[in-house]
NUSEKE-286426 format. One record per residue (C-alpha): residue number from 1; residue in three letters; x, y, z. Coordinates in nm, 3 decimals. Layout:
+------+------+---------+---------+---------+
! banu ! sepa !      xx !      yy !      zz !
+------+------+---------+---------+---------+
!  NUM !  ALA !       X !       Y !       Z !
...
+------+------+---------+---------+---------+
# end
This chain:
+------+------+---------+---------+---------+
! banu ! sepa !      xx !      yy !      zz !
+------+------+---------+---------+---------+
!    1 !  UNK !   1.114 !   1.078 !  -0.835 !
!    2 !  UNK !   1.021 !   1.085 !  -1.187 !
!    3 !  UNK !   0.663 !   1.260 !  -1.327 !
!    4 !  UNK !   0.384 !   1.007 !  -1.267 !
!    5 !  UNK !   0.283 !   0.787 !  -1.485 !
!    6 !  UNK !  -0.104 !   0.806 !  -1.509 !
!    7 !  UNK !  -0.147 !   0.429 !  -1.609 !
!    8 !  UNK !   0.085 !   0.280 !  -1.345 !
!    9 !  UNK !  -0.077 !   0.509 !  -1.065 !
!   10 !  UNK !  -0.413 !   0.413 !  -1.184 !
!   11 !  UNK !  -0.392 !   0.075 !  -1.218 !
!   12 !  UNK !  -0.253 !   0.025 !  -0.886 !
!   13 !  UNK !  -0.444 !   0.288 !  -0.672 !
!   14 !  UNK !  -0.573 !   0.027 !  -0.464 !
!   15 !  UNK !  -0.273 !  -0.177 !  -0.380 !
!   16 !  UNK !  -0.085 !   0.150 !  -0.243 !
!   17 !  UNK !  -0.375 !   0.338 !  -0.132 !
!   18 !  UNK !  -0.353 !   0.232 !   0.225 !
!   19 !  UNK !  -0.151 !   0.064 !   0.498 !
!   20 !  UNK !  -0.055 !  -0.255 !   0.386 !
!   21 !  UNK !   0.047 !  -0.519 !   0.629 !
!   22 !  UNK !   0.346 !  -0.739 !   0.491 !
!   23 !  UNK !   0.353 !  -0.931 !   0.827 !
!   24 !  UNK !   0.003 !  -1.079 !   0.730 !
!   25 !  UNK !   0.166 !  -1.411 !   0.543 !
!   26 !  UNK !   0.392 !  -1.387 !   0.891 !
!   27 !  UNK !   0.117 !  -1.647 !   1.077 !
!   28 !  UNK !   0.099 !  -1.926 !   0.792 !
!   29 !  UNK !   0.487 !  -1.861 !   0.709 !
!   30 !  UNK !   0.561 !  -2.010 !   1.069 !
!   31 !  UNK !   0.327 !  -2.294 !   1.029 !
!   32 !  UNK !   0.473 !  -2.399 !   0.661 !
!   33 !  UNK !   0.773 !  -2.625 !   0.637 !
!   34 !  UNK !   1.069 !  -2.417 !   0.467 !
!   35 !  UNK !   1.108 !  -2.766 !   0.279 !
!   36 !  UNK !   1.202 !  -2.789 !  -0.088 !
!   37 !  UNK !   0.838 !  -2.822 !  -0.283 !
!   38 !  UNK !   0.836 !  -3.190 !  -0.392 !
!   39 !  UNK !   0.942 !  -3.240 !  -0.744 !
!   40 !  UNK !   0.716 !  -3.324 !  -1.027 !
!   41 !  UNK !   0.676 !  -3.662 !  -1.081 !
!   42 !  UNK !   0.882 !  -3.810 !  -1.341 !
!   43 !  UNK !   1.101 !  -3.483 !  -1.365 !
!   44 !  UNK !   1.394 !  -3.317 !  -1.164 !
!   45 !  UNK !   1.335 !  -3.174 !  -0.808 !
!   46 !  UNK !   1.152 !  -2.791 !  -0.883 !
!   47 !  UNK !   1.426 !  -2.501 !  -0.849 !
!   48 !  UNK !   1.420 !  -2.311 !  -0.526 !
!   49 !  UNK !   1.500 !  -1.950 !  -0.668 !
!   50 !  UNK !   1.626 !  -1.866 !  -1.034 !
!   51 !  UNK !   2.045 !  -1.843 !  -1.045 !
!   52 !  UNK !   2.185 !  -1.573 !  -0.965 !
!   53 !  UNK !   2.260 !  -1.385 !  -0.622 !
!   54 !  UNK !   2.030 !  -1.109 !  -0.631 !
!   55 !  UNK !   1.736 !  -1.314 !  -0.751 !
!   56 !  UNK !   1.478 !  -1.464 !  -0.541 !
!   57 !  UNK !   1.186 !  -1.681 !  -0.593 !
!   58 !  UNK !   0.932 !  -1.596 !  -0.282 !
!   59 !  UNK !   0.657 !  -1.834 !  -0.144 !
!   60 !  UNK !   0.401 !  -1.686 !   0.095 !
!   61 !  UNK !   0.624 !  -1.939 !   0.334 !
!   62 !  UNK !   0.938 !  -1.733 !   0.271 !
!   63 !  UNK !   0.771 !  -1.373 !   0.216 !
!   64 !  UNK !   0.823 !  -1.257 !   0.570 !
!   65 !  UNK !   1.251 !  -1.343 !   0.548 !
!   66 !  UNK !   1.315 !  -1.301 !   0.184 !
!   67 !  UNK !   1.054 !  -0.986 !   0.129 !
!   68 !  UNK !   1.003 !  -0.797 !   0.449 !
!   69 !  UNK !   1.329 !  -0.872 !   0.634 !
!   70 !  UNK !   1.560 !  -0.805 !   0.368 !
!   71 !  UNK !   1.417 !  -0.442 !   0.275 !
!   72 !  UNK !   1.520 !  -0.309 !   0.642 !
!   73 !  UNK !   1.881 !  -0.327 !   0.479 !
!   74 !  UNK !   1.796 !  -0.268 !   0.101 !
!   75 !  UNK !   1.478 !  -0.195 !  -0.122 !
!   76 !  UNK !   1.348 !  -0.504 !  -0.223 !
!   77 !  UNK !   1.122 !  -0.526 !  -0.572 !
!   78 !  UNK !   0.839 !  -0.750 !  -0.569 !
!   79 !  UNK !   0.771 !  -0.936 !  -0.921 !
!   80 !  UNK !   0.478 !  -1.077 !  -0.932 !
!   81 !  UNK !   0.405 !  -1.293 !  -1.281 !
!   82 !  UNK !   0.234 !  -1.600 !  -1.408 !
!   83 !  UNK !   0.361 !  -1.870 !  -1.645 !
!   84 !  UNK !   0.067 !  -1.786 !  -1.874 !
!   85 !  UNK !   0.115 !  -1.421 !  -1.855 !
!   86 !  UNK !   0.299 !  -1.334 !  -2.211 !
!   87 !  UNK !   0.408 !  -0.967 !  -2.094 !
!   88 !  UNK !   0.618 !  -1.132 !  -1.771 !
!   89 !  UNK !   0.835 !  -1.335 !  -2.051 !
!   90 !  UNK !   0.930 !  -0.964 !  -2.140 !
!   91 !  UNK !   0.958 !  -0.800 !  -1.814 !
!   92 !  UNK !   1.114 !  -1.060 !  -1.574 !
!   93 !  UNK !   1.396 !  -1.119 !  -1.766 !
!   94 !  UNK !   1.518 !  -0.766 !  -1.787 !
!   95 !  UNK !   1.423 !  -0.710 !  -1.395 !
!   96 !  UNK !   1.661 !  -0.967 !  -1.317 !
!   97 !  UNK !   1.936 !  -0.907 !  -1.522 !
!   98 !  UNK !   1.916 !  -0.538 !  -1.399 !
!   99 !  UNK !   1.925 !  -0.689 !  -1.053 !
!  100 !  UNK !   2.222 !  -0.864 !  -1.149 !
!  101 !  UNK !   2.360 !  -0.543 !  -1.298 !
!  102 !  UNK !   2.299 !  -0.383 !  -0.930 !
!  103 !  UNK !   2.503 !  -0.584 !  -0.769 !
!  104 !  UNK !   2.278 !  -0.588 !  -0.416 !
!  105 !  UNK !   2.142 !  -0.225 !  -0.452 !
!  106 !  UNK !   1.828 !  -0.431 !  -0.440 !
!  107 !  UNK !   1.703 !  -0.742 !  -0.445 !
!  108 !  UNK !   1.461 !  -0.874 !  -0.705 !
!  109 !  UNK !   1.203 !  -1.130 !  -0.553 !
!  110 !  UNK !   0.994 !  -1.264 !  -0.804 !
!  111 !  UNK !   0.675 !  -1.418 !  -0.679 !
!  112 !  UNK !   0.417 !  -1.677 !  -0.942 !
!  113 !  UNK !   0.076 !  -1.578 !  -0.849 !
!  114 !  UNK !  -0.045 !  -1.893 !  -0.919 !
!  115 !  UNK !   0.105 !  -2.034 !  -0.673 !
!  116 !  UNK !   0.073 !  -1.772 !  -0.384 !
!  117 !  UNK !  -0.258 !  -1.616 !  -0.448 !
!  118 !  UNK !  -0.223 !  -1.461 !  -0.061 !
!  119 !  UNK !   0.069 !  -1.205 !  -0.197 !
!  120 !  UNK !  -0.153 !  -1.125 !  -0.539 !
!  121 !  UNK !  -0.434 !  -1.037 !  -0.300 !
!  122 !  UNK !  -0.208 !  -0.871 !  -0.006 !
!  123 !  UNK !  -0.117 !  -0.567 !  -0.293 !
!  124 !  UNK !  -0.471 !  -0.615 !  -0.456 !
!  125 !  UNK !  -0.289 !  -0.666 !  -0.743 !
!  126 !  UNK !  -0.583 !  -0.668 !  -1.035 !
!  127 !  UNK !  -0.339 !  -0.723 !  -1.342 !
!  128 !  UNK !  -0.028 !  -0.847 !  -1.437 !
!  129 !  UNK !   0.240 !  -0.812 !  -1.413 !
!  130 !  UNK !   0.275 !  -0.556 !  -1.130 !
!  131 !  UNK !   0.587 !  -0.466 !  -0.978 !
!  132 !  UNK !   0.585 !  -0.355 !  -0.592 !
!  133 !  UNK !   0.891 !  -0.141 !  -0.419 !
!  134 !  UNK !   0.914 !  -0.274 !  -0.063 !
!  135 !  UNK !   1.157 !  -0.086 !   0.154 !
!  136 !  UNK !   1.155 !  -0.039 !   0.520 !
!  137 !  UNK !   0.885 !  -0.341 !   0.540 !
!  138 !  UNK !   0.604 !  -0.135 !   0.397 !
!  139 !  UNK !   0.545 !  -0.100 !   0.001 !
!  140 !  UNK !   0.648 !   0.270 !  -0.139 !
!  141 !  UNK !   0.618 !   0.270 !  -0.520 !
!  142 !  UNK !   0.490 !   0.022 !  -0.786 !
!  143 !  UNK !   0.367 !   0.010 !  -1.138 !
!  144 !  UNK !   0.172 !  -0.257 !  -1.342 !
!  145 !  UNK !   0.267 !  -0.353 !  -1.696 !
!  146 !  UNK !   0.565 !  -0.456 !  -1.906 !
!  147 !  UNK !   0.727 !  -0.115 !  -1.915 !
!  148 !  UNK !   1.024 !   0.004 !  -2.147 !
!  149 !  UNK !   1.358 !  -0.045 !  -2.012 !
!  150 !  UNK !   1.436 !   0.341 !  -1.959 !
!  151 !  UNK !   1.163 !   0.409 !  -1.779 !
!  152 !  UNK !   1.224 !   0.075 !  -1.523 !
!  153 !  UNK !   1.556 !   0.233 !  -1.544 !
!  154 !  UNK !   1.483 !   0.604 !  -1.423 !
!  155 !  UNK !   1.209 !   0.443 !  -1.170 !
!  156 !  UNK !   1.491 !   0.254 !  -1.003 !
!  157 !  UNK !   1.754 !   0.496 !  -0.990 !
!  158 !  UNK !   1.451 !   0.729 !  -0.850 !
!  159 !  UNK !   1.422 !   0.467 !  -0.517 !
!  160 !  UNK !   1.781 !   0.457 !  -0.492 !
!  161 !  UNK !   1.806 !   0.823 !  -0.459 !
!  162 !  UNK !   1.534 !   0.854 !  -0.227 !
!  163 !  UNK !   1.603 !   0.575 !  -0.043 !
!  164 !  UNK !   2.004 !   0.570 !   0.024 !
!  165 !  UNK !   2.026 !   0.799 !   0.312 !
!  166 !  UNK !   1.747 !   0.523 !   0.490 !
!  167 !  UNK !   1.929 !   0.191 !   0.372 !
!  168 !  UNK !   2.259 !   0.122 !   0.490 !
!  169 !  UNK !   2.277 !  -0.164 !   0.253 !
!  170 !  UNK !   2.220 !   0.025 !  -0.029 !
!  171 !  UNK !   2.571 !   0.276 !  -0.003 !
!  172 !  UNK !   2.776 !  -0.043 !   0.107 !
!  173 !  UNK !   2.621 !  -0.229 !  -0.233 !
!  174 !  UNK !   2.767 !   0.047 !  -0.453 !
!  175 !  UNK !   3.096 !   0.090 !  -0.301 !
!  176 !  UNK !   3.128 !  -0.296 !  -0.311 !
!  177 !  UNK !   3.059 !  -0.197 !  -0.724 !
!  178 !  UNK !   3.248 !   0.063 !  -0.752 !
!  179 !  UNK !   3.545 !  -0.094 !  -0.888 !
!  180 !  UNK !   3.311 !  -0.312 !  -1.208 !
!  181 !  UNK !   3.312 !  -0.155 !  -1.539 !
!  182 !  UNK !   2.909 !   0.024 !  -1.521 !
!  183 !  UNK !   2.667 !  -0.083 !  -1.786 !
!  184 !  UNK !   2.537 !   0.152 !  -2.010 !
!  185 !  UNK !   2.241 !   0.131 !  -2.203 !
!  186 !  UNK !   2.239 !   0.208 !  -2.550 !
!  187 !  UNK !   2.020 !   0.524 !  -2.568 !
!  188 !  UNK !   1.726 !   0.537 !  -2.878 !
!  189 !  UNK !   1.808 !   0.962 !  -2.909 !
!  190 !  UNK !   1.427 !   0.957 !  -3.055 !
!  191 !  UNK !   1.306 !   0.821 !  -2.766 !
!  192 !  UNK !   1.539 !   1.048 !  -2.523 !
!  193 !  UNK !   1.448 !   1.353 !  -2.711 !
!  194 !  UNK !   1.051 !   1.259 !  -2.666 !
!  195 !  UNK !   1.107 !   1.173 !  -2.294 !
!  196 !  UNK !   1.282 !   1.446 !  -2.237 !
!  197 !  UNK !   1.044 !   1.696 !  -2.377 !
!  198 !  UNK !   0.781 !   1.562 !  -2.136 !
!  199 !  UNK !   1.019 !   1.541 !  -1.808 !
!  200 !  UNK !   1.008 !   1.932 !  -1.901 !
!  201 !  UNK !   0.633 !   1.927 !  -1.937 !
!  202 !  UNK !   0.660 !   2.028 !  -2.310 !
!  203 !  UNK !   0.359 !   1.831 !  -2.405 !
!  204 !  UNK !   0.325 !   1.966 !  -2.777 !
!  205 !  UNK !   0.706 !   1.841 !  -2.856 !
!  206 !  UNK !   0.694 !   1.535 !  -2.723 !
!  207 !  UNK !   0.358 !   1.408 !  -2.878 !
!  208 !  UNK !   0.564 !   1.546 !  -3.207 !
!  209 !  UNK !   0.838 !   1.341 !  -3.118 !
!  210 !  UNK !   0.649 !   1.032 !  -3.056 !
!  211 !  UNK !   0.428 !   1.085 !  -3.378 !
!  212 !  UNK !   0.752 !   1.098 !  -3.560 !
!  213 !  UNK !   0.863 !   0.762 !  -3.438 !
!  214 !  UNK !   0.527 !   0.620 !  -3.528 !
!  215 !  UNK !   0.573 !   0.775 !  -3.924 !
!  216 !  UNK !   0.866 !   0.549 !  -3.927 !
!  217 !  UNK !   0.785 !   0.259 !  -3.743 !
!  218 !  UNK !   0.409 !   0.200 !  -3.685 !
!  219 !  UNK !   0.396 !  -0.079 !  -3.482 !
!  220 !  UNK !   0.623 !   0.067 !  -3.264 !
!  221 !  UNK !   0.441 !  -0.087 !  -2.917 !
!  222 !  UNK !   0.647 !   0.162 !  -2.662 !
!  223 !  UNK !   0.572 !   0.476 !  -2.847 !
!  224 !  UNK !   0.216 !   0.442 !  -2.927 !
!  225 !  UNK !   0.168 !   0.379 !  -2.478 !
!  226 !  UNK !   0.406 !   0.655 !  -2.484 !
!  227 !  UNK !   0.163 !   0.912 !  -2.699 !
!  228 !  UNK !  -0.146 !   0.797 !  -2.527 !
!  229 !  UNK !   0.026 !   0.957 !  -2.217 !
!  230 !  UNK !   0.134 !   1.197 !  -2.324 !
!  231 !  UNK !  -0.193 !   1.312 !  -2.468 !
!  232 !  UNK !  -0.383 !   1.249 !  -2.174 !
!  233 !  UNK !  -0.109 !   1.418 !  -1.949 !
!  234 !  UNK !  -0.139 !   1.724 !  -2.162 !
!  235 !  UNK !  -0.566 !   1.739 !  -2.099 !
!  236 !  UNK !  -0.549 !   1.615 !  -1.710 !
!  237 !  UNK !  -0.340 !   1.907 !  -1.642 !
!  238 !  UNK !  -0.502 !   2.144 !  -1.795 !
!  239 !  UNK !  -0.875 !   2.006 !  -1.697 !
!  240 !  UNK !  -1.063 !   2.227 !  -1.470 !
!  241 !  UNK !  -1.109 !   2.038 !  -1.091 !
!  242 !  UNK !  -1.421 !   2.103 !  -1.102 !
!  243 !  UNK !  -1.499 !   2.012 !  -1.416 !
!  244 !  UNK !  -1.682 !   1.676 !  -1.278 !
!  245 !  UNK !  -1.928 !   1.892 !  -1.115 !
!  246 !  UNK !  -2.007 !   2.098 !  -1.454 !
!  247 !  UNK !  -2.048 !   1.774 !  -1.643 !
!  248 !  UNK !  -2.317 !   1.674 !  -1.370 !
!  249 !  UNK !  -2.471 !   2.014 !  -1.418 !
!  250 !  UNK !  -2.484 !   1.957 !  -1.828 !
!  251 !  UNK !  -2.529 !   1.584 !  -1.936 !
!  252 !  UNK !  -2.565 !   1.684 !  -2.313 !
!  253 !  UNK !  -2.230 !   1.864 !  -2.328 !
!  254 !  UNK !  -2.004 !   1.604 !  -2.481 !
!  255 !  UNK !  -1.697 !   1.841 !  -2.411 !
!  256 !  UNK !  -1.782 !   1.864 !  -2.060 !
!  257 !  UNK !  -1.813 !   1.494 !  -2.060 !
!  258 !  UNK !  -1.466 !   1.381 !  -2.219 !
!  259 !  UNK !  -1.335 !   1.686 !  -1.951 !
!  260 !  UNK !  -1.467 !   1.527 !  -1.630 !
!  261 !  UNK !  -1.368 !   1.169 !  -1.782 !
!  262 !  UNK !  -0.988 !   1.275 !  -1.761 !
!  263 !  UNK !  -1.067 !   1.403 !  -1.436 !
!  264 !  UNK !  -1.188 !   1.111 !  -1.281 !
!  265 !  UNK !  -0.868 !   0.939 !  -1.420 !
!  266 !  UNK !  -0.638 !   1.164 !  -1.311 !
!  267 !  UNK !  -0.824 !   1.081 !  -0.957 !
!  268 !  UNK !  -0.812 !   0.711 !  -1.005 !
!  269 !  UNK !  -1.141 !   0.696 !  -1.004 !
!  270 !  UNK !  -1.139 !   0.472 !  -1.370 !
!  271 !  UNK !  -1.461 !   0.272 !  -1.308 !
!  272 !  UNK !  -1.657 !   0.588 !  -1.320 !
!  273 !  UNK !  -1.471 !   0.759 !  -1.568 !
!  274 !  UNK !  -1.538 !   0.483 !  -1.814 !
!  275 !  UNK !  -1.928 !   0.438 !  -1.699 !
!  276 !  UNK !  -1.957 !   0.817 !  -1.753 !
!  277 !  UNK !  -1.861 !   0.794 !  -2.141 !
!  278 !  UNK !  -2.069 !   0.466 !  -2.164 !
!  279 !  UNK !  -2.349 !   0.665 !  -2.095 !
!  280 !  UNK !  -2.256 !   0.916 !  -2.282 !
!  281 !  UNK !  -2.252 !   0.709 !  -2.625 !
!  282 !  UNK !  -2.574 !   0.558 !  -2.558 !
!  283 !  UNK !  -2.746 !   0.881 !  -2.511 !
!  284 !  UNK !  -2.549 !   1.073 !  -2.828 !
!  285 !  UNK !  -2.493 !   1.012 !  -3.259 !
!  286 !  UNK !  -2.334 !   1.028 !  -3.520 !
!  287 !  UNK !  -1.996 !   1.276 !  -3.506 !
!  288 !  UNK !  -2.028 !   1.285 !  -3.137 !
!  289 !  UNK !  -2.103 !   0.921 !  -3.031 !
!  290 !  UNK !  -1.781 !   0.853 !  -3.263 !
!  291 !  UNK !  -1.570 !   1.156 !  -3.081 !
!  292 !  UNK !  -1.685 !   0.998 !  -2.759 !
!  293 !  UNK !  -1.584 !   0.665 !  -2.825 !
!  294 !  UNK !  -1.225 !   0.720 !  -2.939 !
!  295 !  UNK !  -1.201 !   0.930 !  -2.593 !
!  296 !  UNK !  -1.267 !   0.644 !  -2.461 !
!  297 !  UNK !  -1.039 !   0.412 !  -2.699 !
!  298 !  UNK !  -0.756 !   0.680 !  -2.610 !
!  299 !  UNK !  -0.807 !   0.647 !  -2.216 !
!  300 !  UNK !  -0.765 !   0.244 !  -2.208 !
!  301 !  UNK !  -0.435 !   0.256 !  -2.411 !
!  302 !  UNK !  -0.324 !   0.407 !  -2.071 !
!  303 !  UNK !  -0.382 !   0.062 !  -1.906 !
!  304 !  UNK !  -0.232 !  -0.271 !  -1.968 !
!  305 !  UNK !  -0.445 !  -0.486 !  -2.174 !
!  306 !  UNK !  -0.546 !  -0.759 !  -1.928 !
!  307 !  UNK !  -0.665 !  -0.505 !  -1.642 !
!  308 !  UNK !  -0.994 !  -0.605 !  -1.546 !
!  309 !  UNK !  -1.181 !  -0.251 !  -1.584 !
!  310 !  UNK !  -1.062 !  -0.213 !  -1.946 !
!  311 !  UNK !  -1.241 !  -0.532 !  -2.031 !
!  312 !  UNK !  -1.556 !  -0.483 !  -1.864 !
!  313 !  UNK !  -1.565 !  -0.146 !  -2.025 !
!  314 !  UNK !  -1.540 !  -0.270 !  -2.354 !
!  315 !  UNK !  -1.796 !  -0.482 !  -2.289 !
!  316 !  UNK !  -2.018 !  -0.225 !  -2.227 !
!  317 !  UNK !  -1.881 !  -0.018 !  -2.463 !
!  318 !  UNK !  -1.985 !  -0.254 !  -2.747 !
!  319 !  UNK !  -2.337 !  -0.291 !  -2.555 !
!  320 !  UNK !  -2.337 !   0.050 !  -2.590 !
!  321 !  UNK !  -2.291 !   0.105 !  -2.945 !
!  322 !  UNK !  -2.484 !  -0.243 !  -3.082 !
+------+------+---------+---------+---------+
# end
């Protein structure tokens, strides 16, 4: 598997952190009528999956067959978007034509959240979109956010590998493609050096490489997620585990403060990493209220926009500092 990614392990501690029972939608799947859903009125009847073989729209009617069933042969990756949600225009689209690519490797089943709030809440999904690995019937690996397409890339190939000795379907898939031409992806080298830099844990060269990018294209959305990442990989690993417990022991040390803060990230514990430098800007000024803050700043760039903590933190944040 590839290194973790902080924000995608944070935001979804909660959907993976425990047993989670697919079979629960199993009770009001049997009582719902696998019927077509009625078409709108005055327009044509509503589509039962998008085209394409390797595609499937999923109703908490059809979760149990077209979700659980299916990943006893292959993995099957959860979707789960909105039709307000502008990140999903970005990320659906390239799941399922990478679906397509895989010619049944796995299956893509794309699930509206609107509409089936019970799957949203079975992963305690708290932002979207969030993607879920299902394999075996249980869920194995997920992120949250509209990701770059090398890194949905290397995360894929990363099931595959672990998974192809456990999935029949999965080997008979790629022989079945072994005669197509294979897709390759037109590499950014600035972006392969940078990743590759931190694969090796060479934290210094691959915030330079990222920094670079940014001289030359500033509003360059993957690279600046890709720095804040980086930065905070770089301090997490070198933090001190028990640098929560000195923090505790020294409330006016900002240092210690900003220390324990990555900490409690690196633990998924955000809610109190982000109440912890709340505090600490209410009770500090001037340089150090400021060197607080951007902390702060740095550590929600590691979640996607619309997740729930980030926005009650700011909240308090700007309660904090007006």
């Amino acid at each position: 598997m590839t290194r973790p990614n902080p924000r995608q392990s944070a935001a979804l501690s909660a959907a993976l952190s425990g047993a989670v029972d697919l079979s629960g939608l199993k009770a009001k799947a049997d009582a719902t009528t696998r019927a077509p859903a009625a078409p709108a009125a005055g327009g044509p009847p509503a589509a039962a999956a998008p085209a394409g073989e390797f595609v499937i729209a999923v109703s908490e009617a059809s979760f149990q067959d077209d979700v659980v069933e299916r990943s006893m042969q292959v993995p099957v990756i959860v979707d789960l978007w909105a039709e307000w949600c502008g990140p999903c225009k970005q990320l659906s689209p390239l799941l399922e034509r990478l679906a397509q690519a895989a010619g049944g490797a796995w299956i893509l089943a794309t699930v509206d959240v609107d509409a089936n709030p019970r799957i949203a809440q079975l992963f305690g999904v708290q932002s979207i979109p969030t993607v879920v690995a299902i394999a075996g019937g249980q869920p194995i690996d997920a992120f949250a956010g509209a990701l770059p397409e090398p890194e949905i890339r290397k995360w894929l190939d990363s099931l595959l590998d672990a998974l192809r000795d456990k999935l029949p379907g999965i080997a008979i898939a790629e022989q079945g493609n072994a005669g197509a031409e294979p897709y390759e992806e037109p590499e950014d080298p600035r972006f392969t050096a940078a990743e590759d830099a931190f694969e090796q844990g060479d934290y210094a060269a691959a915030e330079a490489a990222y920094q670079e990018i940014l001289a030359a294209e500033p509003a360059n959305a993957d690279a600046k997620a890709a720095l804040a990442q980086v930065r905070f990989m770089a301090r997490a690993e070198a933090a001190d585990p028990s640098s929560v417990a000195a923090a505790d022991a020294d409330p006016d040390n900002v240092d210690a403060q900003l220390t324990a803060a990555d900490a409690l990230i690196a633990g998924n514990d955000v809610e109190a990493a982000f109440a912890r430098l709340v505090d600490t800007v209410r009770r500090t000024f001037g340089d150090d209220r400021d060197r607080v803050r951007q902390h702060l700043v740095g550590l929600f760039e590691l979640f996607p926009t619309d997740d729930a903590r980030v926005a009650a933190a700011r909240r308090s944040l700007a309660s904090a500092l007006y």
